[in-house]
C-alpha positions in Angstrom: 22.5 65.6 37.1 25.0 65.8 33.9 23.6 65.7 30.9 26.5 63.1 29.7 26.1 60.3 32.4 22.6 60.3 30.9 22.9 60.1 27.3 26.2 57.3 27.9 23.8 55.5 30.1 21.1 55.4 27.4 23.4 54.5 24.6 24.7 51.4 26.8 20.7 50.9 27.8 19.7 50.5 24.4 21.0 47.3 23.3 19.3 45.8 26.1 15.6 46.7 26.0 13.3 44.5 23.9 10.7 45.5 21.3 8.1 48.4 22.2 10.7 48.3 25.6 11.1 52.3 26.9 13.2 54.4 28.7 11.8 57.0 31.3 14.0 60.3 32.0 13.2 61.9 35.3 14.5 65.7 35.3 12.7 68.6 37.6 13.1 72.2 36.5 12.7 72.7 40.7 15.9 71.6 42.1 17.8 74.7 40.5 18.0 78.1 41.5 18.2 81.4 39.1 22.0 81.5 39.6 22.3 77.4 38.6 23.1 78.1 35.0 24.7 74.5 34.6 21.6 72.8 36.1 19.4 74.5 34.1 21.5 73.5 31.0 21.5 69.7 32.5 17.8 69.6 32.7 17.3 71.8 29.6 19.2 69.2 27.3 17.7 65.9 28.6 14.2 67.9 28.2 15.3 68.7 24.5 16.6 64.4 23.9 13.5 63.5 25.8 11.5 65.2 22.7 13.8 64.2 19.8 
């Protein structure tokens, strides 16, 4: 998952949903281990746009 691909994807999404329309973001903490820092950060930041 990077976190970039996402958030492009969404800005391009956007234009194209109607009214009330939504966007769901799938990210699992579970597919990274304790030495996956840059997973962690992946998941971390769509987590943290997901809530803004």
């Amino acid at each position: 998952m990077n976190f970039k691909g996402v958030f492009i994807a969404i800005q391009k999404a956007l234009p194209l949903i109607a009214d009330n329309g939504s966007i769901v973001l799938n990210a699992s903490w579970t597919l990274y281990g304790e030495g996956d820092v840059a997973g962690w950060a992946s998941v971390s930041a769509l987590h943290a746009l997901t809530w803004s």
